[in-house]
N, C-alpha and C positions, 0 to 999 in steps of 0.2 A: 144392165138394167137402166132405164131412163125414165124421165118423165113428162108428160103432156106439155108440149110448152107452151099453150095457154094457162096451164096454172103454172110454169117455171116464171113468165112475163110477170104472173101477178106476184109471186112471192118474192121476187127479185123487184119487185116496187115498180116497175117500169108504166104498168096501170093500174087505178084505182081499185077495179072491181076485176072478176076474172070474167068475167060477161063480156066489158069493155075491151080486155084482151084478147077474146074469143073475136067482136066485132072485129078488131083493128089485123089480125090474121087472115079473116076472112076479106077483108077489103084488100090484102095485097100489100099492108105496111111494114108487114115481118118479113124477112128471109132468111131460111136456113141452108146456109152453106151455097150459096149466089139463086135458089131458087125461092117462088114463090113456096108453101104450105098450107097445110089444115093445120087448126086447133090441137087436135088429136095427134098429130105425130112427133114422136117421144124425142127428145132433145139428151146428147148426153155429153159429158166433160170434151172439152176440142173441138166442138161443134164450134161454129160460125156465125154471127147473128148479125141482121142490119135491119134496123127499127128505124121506122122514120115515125115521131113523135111531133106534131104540130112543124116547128120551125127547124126543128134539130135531127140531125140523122145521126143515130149512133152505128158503130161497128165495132161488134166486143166477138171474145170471144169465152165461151163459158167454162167457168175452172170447176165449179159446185153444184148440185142439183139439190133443190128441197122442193117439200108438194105443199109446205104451209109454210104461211107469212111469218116470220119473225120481225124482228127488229130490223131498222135500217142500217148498223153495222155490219149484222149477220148478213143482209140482204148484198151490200158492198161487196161481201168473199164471193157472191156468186159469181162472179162474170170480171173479166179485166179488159176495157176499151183499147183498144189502140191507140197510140204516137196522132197517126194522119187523124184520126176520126175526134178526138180532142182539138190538136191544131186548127181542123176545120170549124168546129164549132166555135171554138174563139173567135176567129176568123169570122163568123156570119153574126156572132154579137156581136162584134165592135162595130159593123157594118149597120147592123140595126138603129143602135146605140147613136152613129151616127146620123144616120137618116131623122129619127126624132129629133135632134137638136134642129136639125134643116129644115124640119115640116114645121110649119103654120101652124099655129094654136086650134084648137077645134072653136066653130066658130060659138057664141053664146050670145045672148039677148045684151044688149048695155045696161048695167044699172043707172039709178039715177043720175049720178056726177058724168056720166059719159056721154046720155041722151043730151044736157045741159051743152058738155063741150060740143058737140052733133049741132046742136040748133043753133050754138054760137057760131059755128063755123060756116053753116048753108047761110043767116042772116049777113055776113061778111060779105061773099059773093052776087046777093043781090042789090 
């Protein structure tokens, strides 16, 4: 016996709502067992999963099934990621992680004291 794994995704916390879950199945961002799916088809214990969630791709593979949300402990027994699909994810935050340090501030308007350095600085060069 299995269960829909649009509500396995949501009770395993992977998304918010099971709506959202339902959306992110139908776009292609779940796969079970290296293929695409629907919503509707039942997920059971050794099945295969790879979620790609914003920045992150996970690859677990499911130990548990529930059809309602518990707690986020409960939630943790369901499924157990892989070796490679953790290392990777490490691997693209530190990347991140670094990239921010190396990106440029976003830009913002000068408050007073820097418009002053601004005007002292252009009046120098003429």
């Amino acid at each position: 016996m299995g269960v829909r794994i649009d509500k396995w995704l949501w009770s395993a916390r992977f998304f918010k709502t099971r709506g959202l879950a339902t959306d992110m199945v139908n776009a292609g961002h779940v796969q079970l067992n290296g293929e695409r799916t629907k919503p509707s088809k039942q997920v059971e214990c050794g099945d295969t999963l790879v979620i790609v969630r914003g920045h992150e791709t996970f690859t677990l593979e499911i130990t548990g099934l529930a059809e309602k949300r518990g707690s986020a402990a409960i939630a943790r027994t369901l499924y157990a990621e892989t070796e490679a699909s953790l290392k990777a994810r490490e691997q693209q935050q530190e990347l991140r992680c670094m990239h921010a340090d190396s990106a440029p501030a976003p830009m913002k308007r000068p408050d007073k004291k820097a418009r002053r350095q601004i005007i002292r600085f252009v009046r120098r060069e003429d």
